[in-house]
C-alpha positions as CSV (number, residue, x, y, z in Angstrom):
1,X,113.5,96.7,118.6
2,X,112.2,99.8,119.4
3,X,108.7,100.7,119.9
4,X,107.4,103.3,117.0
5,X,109.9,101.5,114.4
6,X,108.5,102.6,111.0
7,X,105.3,103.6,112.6
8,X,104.4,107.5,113.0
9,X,104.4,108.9,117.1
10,X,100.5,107.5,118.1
11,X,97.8,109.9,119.3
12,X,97.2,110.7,122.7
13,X,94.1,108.1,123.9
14,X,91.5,110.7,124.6
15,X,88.0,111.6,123.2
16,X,89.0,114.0,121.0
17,X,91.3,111.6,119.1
18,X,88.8,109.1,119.0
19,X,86.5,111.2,116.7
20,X,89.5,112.7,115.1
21,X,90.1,108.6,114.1
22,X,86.1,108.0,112.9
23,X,85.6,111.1,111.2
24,X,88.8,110.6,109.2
25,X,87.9,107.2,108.6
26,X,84.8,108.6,107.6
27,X,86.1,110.9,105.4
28,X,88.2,108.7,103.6
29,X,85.2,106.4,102.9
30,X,83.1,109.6,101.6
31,X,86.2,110.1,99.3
32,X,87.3,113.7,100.8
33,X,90.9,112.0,102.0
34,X,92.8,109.5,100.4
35,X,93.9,105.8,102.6
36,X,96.7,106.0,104.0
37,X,97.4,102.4,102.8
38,X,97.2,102.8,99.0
39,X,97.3,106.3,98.2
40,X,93.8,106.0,96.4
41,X,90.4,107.6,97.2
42,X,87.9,105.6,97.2
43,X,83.7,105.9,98.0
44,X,82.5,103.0,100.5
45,X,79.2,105.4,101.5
46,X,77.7,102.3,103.5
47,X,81.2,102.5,105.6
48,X,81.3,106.5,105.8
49,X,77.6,106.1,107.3
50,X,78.5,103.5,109.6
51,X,81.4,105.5,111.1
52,X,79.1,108.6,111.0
53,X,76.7,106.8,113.0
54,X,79.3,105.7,115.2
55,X,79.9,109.3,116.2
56,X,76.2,109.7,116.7
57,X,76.0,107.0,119.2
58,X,79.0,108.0,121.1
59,X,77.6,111.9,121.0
60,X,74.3,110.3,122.7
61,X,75.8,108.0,125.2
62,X,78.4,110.7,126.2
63,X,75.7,113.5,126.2
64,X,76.4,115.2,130.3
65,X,79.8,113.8,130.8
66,X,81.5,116.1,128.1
67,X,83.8,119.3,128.2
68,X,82.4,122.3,126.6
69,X,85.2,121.7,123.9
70,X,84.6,118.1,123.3
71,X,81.0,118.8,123.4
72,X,81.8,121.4,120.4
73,X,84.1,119.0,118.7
74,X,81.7,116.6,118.4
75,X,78.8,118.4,117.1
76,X,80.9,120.3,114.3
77,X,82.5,117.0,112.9
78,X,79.1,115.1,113.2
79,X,77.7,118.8,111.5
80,X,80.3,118.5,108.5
81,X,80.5,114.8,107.9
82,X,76.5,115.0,107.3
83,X,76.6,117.9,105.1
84,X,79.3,115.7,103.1
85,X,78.1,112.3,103.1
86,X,74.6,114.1,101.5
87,X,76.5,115.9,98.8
88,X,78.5,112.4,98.6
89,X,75.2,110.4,98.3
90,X,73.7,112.5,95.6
């Protein structure tokens, strides 16, 4: 069988797609994005905050070690998932 069979080309490991992967996870759980899986949005805001803080962690434990661009990355999508999970909370 062949490798991708019904499965959509995979992204390129790197850290960029990593928090491309939480903060649409993230997103989903907020409600913003639909999953993939059903089709339905849905609010799991204990989820969305555990995959924010995910990205938190990895910012910190990263901090020195990142391109200017990741480094930029990272802090907008950490920026705009806050902004959303508050509006989401209230």
């Amino acid at each position: 069988p062949r490798k991708n069979a019904g499965h959509p080309p995979l992204p390129e490991v790197n850290f960029t797609s990593l928090i491309f992967s939480l903060s649409s996870s993230a997103l989903m759980h907020i409600g913003e994005i639909a999953d993939p899986q059903t089709g339905e949005k849905q609010k799991d805001l204990p989820l969305a905050k555990h995959a924010i803080d995910t990205i938190s962690m990895l910012k910190e434990k990263t901090e020195g070690n990142l391109s200017q661009e990741e480094h930029k990355f990272i802090e907008s999508v950490l920026m705009d998932l806050k902004w959303r999970y508050v509006k989401a909370v209230k």
